[in-house]
C-alpha positions in Angstrom: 93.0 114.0 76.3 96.2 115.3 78.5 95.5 118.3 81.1 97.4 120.8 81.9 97.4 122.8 85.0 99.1 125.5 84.3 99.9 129.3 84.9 102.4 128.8 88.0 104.1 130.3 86.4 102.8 131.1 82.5 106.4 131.6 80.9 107.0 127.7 82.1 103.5 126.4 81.5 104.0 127.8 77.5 107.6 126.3 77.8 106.3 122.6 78.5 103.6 123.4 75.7 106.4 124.2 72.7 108.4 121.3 74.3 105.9 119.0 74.0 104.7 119.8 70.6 108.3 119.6 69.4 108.6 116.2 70.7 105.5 114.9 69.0 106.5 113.1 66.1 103.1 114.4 64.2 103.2 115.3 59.9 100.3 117.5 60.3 97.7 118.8 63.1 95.6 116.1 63.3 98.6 113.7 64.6 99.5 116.3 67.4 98.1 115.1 71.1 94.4 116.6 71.9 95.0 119.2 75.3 93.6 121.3 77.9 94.9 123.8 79.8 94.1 125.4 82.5 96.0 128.2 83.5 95.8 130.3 86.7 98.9 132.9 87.4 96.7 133.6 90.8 98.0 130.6 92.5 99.2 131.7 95.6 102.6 131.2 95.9 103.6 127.7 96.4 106.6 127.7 97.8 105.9 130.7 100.2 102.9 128.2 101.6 105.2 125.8 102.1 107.6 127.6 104.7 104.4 128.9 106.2 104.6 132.7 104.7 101.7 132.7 102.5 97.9 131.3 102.4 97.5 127.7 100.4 97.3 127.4 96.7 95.6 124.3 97.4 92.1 125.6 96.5 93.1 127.0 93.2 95.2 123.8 92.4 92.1 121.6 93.2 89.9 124.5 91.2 91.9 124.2 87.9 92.1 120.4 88.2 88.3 119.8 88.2 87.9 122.0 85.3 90.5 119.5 83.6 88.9 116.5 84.3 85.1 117.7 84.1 86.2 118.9 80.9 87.7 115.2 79.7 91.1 115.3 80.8 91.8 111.4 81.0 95.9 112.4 82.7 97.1 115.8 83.8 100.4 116.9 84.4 101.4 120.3 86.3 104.2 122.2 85.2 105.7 123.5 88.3 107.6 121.2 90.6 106.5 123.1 94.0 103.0 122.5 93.4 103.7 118.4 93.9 104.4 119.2 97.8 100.6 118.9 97.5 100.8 115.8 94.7 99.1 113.2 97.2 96.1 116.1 97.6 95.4 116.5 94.2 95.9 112.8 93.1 93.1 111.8 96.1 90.7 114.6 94.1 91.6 113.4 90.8 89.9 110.1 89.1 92.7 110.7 85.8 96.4 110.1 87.3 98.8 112.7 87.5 101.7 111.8 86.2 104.6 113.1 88.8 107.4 115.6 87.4 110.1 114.7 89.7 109.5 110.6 88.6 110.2 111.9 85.6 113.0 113.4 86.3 114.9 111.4 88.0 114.0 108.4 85.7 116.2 110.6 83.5 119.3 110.7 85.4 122.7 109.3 84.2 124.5 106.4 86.1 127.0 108.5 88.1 127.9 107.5 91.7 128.2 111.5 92.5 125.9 113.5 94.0 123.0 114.9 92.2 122.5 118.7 92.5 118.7 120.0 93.8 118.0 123.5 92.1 114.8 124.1 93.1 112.5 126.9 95.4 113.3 127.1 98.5 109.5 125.6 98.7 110.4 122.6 97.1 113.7 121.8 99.0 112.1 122.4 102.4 109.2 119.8 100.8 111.7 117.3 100.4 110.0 115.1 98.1 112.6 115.0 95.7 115.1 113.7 98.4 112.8 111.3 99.5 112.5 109.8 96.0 116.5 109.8 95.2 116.9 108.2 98.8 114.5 105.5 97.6 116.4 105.0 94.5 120.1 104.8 96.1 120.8 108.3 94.7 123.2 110.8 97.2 122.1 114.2 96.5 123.5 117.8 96.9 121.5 121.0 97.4 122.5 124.9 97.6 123.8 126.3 100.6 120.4 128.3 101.8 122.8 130.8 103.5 124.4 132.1 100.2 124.4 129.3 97.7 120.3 129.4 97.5 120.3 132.9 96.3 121.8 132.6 92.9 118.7 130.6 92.3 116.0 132.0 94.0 117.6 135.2 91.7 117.3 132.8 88.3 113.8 131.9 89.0 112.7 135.6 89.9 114.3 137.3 86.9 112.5 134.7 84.6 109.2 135.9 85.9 109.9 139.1 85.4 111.6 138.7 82.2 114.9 139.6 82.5 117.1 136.9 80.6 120.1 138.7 81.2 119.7 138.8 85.0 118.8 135.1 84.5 121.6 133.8 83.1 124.2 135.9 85.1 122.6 133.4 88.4 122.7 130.6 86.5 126.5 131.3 85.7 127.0 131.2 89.6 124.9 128.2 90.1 126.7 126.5 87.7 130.1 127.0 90.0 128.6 126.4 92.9 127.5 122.8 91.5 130.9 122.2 89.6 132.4 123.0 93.3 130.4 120.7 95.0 131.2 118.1 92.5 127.9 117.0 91.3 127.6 114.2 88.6 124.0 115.7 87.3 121.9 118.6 88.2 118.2 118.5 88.5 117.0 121.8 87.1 113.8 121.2 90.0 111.8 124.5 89.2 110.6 125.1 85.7 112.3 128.2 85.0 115.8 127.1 86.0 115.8 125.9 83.0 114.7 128.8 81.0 117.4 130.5 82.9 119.9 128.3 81.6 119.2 129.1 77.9 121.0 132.3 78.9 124.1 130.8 79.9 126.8 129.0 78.9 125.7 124.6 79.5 127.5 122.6 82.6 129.9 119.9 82.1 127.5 117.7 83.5 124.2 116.6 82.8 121.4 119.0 83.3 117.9 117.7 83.7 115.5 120.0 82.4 112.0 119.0 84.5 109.7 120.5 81.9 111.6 118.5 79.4 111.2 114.9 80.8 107.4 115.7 82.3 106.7 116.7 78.3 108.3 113.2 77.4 106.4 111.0 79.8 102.9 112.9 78.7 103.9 112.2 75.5 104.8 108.5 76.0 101.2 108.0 78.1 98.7 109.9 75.3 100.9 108.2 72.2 100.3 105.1 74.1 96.7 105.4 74.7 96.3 106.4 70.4 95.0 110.2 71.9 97.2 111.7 68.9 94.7 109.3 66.4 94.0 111.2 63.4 90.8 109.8 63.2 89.7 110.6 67.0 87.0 113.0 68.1 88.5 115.3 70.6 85.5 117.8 69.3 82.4 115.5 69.6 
Protein backbone atom coordinates (compact mmCIF):
# COMPACT_ATOMS: atom_id res chain seq x y z
CA UNK A 1 0.00 0.00 0.00
CA UNK A 2 1.62 3.52 -1.23
CA UNK A 3 1.49 6.66 1.35
CA UNK A 4 1.01 9.82 0.76
CA UNK A 5 1.90 12.71 2.78
CA UNK A 6 0.17 15.21 1.69
CA UNK A 7 -1.58 18.74 2.21
CA UNK A 8 1.58 21.03 1.54
CA UNK A 9 -0.03 22.20 -0.31
CA UNK A 10 -3.75 20.33 -1.00
CA UNK A 11 -4.27 21.65 -4.65
CA UNK A 12 -0.73 19.70 -5.50
CA UNK A 13 -1.29 16.72 -3.14
CA UNK A 14 -5.00 16.12 -5.28
CA UNK A 15 -2.86 16.94 -8.43
CA UNK A 16 -0.39 13.95 -7.93
CA UNK A 17 -3.57 11.87 -6.86
CA UNK A 18 -5.53 12.43 -10.52
CA UNK A 19 -2.09 12.06 -12.08
CA UNK A 20 -1.47 8.94 -10.72
CA UNK A 21 -4.73 7.42 -11.23
CA UNK A 22 -4.57 8.43 -14.83
CA UNK A 23 -1.40 6.72 -15.27
CA UNK A 24 -2.62 3.46 -13.79
CA UNK A 25 -3.37 1.23 -16.53
CA UNK A 26 -6.38 -0.34 -14.34
CA UNK A 27 -10.14 -1.64 -16.43
CA UNK A 28 -11.92 -1.24 -13.23
CA UNK A 29 -11.39 -0.24 -9.41
CA UNK A 30 -10.09 -3.23 -8.15
CA UNK A 31 -6.90 -2.89 -10.62
CA UNK A 32 -6.18 0.75 -9.31
CA UNK A 33 -3.20 0.90 -6.56
CA UNK A 34 -4.54 0.59 -2.73
CA UNK A 35 -3.52 4.39 -0.96
CA UNK A 36 -3.26 6.47 2.06
CA UNK A 37 -3.11 9.79 2.56
CA UNK A 38 -2.40 11.84 4.94
CA UNK A 39 -2.95 15.31 4.52
CA UNK A 40 -1.99 18.26 6.80
CA UNK A 41 -2.37 22.04 5.14
CA UNK A 42 -0.87 23.01 8.88
CA UNK A 43 2.59 22.24 7.88
CA UNK A 44 4.47 25.11 8.70
CA UNK A 45 5.97 26.51 5.97
CA UNK A 46 8.73 24.71 4.53
CA UNK A 47 10.54 26.76 2.74
CA UNK A 48 10.26 29.79 5.27
CA UNK A 49 12.02 27.14 7.88
CA UNK A 50 14.55 26.68 5.69
CA UNK A 51 15.89 30.43 5.43
CA UNK A 52 15.30 30.53 9.10
CA UNK A 53 11.88 32.70 9.03
CA UNK A 54 9.54 30.28 10.38
CA UNK A 55 9.34 27.35 13.12
CA UNK A 56 10.03 23.54 11.63
CA UNK A 57 7.51 21.50 9.92
CA UNK A 58 9.58 18.70 10.95
CA UNK A 59 7.19 17.51 13.65
CA UNK A 60 4.12 17.56 11.51
CA UNK A 61 6.14 15.82 8.61
CA UNK A 62 7.31 13.00 11.08
CA UNK A 63 3.39 13.10 12.58
CA UNK A 64 1.74 12.37 9.18
CA UNK A 65 4.42 9.80 8.28
CA UNK A 66 3.80 7.58 11.29
CA UNK A 67 0.20 7.63 10.72
CA UNK A 68 1.19 6.29 7.04
CA UNK A 69 3.22 3.54 8.06
CA UNK A 70 1.27 2.47 11.41
CA UNK A 71 -1.49 2.46 9.15
CA UNK A 72 0.30 -0.11 6.43
CA UNK A 73 1.98 2.14 4.12
CA UNK A 74 4.70 -0.29 2.78
CA UNK A 75 6.42 3.26 0.43
CA UNK A 76 5.43 6.82 0.83
CA UNK A 77 5.98 9.60 -1.40
CA UNK A 78 5.56 13.47 -0.46
CA UNK A 79 4.21 15.73 -2.85
CA UNK A 80 6.05 18.85 -2.25
CA UNK A 81 9.70 19.15 -3.24
CA UNK A 82 10.71 21.64 -0.16
CA UNK A 83 9.71 19.19 2.35
CA UNK A 84 12.88 16.73 0.99
CA UNK A 85 15.36 19.43 2.60
CA UNK A 86 14.35 17.20 5.46
CA UNK A 87 14.31 13.69 3.23
CA UNK A 88 17.34 12.15 5.27
CA UNK A 89 15.02 13.01 8.68
CA UNK A 90 12.07 11.38 7.57
CA UNK A 91 13.80 8.40 5.82
CA UNK A 92 15.87 7.63 9.41
CA UNK A 93 11.99 7.63 11.05
CA UNK A 94 10.57 5.65 8.38
CA UNK A 95 11.00 1.60 8.13
CA UNK A 96 8.93 1.88 4.29
CA UNK A 97 11.41 3.92 1.82
CA UNK A 98 10.53 7.16 0.53
CA UNK A 99 10.91 7.26 -2.74
CA UNK A 100 12.73 10.85 -3.61
CA UNK A 101 10.85 13.40 -6.04
CA UNK A 102 13.78 15.19 -7.32
CA UNK A 103 15.43 11.37 -8.34
CA UNK A 104 12.57 11.24 -10.07
CA UNK A 105 12.87 14.07 -11.74
CA UNK A 106 15.89 14.26 -12.96
CA UNK A 107 15.87 10.60 -14.07
CA UNK A 108 13.40 12.25 -16.45
CA UNK A 109 15.67 14.74 -18.06
CA UNK A 110 16.53 14.77 -21.78
CA UNK A 111 20.20 14.39 -23.00
CA UNK A 112 20.92 18.12 -23.59
CA UNK A 113 24.46 19.54 -22.74
CA UNK A 114 22.58 22.94 -21.74
CA UNK A 115 21.80 24.02 -18.57
CA UNK A 116 18.87 22.79 -16.72
CA UNK A 117 16.53 25.44 -15.27
CA UNK A 118 15.73 25.20 -11.14
CA UNK A 119 12.02 26.67 -10.54
CA UNK A 120 11.54 25.95 -7.27
CA UNK A 121 10.83 27.96 -3.55
CA UNK A 122 13.24 29.97 -2.63
CA UNK A 123 13.29 27.08 0.27
CA UNK A 124 14.23 24.54 -1.94
CA UNK A 125 17.01 26.54 -3.94
CA UNK A 126 18.66 27.72 -0.75
CA UNK A 127 18.42 23.69 0.28
CA UNK A 128 20.39 22.87 -2.64
CA UNK A 129 19.56 19.30 -2.86
CA UNK A 130 18.63 19.41 -6.27
CA UNK A 131 22.10 20.92 -7.31
CA UNK A 132 23.81 18.56 -5.42
CA UNK A 133 22.17 15.65 -7.29
CA UNK A 134 22.60 17.24 -11.00
CA UNK A 135 26.28 17.93 -9.90
CA UNK A 136 26.48 14.23 -9.15
CA UNK A 137 25.04 13.35 -12.36
CA UNK A 138 27.35 15.78 -14.72
CA UNK A 139 24.33 17.98 -15.14
CA UNK A 140 25.14 22.23 -15.33
CA UNK A 141 22.19 23.83 -14.00
CA UNK A 142 20.59 27.35 -14.03
CA UNK A 143 18.45 29.00 -11.41
CA UNK A 144 16.38 32.43 -11.26
CA UNK A 145 18.00 35.53 -10.46
CA UNK A 146 16.71 35.85 -6.51
CA UNK A 147 17.01 39.66 -7.08
CA UNK A 148 14.16 39.84 -9.84
CA UNK A 149 14.12 36.68 -11.66
CA UNK A 150 12.84 34.61 -8.43
CA UNK A 151 9.74 36.66 -8.14
CA UNK A 152 7.87 35.61 -11.17
CA UNK A 153 7.88 32.29 -9.42
CA UNK A 154 7.49 32.82 -6.01
CA UNK A 155 4.25 34.85 -7.75
CA UNK A 156 3.21 31.41 -9.66
CA UNK A 157 3.36 29.32 -6.68
CA UNK A 158 1.37 31.87 -4.43
CA UNK A 159 -1.45 32.60 -6.87
CA UNK A 160 -1.93 28.73 -7.12
CA UNK A 161 -2.62 28.60 -3.49
CA UNK A 162 -4.87 31.04 -3.49
CA UNK A 163 -6.54 30.10 -6.64
CA UNK A 164 -5.99 32.51 -9.03
CA UNK A 165 -5.09 30.73 -12.42
CA UNK A 166 -5.01 33.80 -14.27
CA UNK A 167 -2.38 35.43 -11.98
CA UNK A 168 -0.67 32.06 -12.35
CA UNK A 169 -0.10 31.87 -15.65
CA UNK A 170 0.69 35.55 -16.29
CA UNK A 171 4.22 34.47 -13.93
CA UNK A 172 4.70 31.64 -15.62
CA UNK A 173 4.66 33.54 -19.03
CA UNK A 174 7.66 35.54 -17.52
CA UNK A 175 9.38 32.57 -16.21
CA UNK A 176 9.22 31.08 -19.32
CA UNK A 177 11.48 34.20 -20.90
CA UNK A 178 13.57 34.41 -18.30
CA UNK A 179 14.51 30.51 -18.90
CA UNK A 180 14.46 30.85 -22.89
CA UNK A 181 16.97 33.85 -22.07
CA UNK A 182 19.16 32.00 -20.06
CA UNK A 183 19.17 29.35 -22.67
CA UNK A 184 18.17 26.34 -20.77
CA UNK A 185 17.87 22.85 -22.50
CA UNK A 186 15.09 21.59 -19.83
CA UNK A 187 13.33 23.09 -16.91
CA UNK A 188 12.60 21.39 -13.75
CA UNK A 189 9.22 22.58 -12.64
CA UNK A 190 10.89 21.91 -8.69
CA UNK A 191 7.68 22.96 -6.69
CA UNK A 192 4.38 21.22 -7.24
CA UNK A 193 2.44 23.98 -8.30
CA UNK A 194 4.70 25.40 -10.94
CA UNK A 195 3.30 23.04 -12.75
CA UNK A 196 -0.27 23.79 -12.12
CA UNK A 197 0.78 27.21 -13.01
CA UNK A 198 1.89 26.24 -16.29
CA UNK A 199 -1.55 24.78 -17.36
CA UNK A 200 -2.40 28.47 -17.67
CA UNK A 201 0.13 29.30 -20.09
CA UNK A 202 1.27 28.88 -23.20
CA UNK A 203 4.20 25.34 -23.08
CA UNK A 204 8.19 26.28 -23.47
CA UNK A 205 10.15 25.21 -26.35
CA UNK A 206 11.95 23.07 -24.17
CA UNK A 207 11.22 20.31 -22.04
CA UNK A 208 9.33 20.90 -18.91
CA UNK A 209 9.52 18.42 -16.09
CA UNK A 210 6.56 18.30 -14.24
CA UNK A 211 7.75 16.87 -10.47
CA UNK A 212 4.36 15.68 -9.53
CA UNK A 213 4.29 13.89 -12.84
CA UNK A 214 7.47 11.70 -12.60
CA UNK A 215 7.06 11.06 -8.54
CA UNK A 216 3.29 9.64 -9.73
CA UNK A 217 5.31 7.39 -12.33
CA UNK A 218 7.95 6.04 -10.05
CA UNK A 219 5.03 5.19 -7.27
CA UNK A 220 3.41 3.62 -9.86
CA UNK A 221 6.38 1.60 -11.22
CA UNK A 222 7.30 0.52 -7.31
CA UNK A 223 3.41 -0.65 -6.20
CA UNK A 224 2.81 -2.25 -9.99
CA UNK A 225 5.93 -3.94 -9.26
CA UNK A 226 5.24 -5.19 -5.92
CA UNK A 227 1.41 -6.69 -7.48
CA UNK A 228 -0.29 -3.81 -4.73
CA UNK A 229 -2.81 -2.98 -7.71
CA UNK A 230 -3.77 -7.24 -7.52
CA UNK A 231 -7.35 -7.49 -7.95
CA UNK A 232 -7.40 -10.25 -5.71
CA UNK A 233 -5.47 -8.37 -2.72
CA UNK A 234 -6.90 -7.46 0.68
CA UNK A 235 -6.15 -3.88 1.20
CA UNK A 236 -9.47 -4.09 3.61
CA UNK A 237 -8.60 -7.18 5.78
Amino acid sequence: MLGILGGMGPSATADFFTKLVALTPARRDQEHVPLLLSCLPQTPDRSAAILGNGPSPLPCLLLGLRRLVDAGALAVVVPCNSSHHWFDELQAASPAPILHIADAAIAALPADPRPVALLATRGALHSGFYQRKLEARGRPWWRPDPGGEQDAVDRAIAAIKRGDPTAAGEAMREVWRHCAAAGVGAAIMACTEIPLAAEHAPAPAFAAIDTNLELARCALAHALDRGWNRPDGTPCA
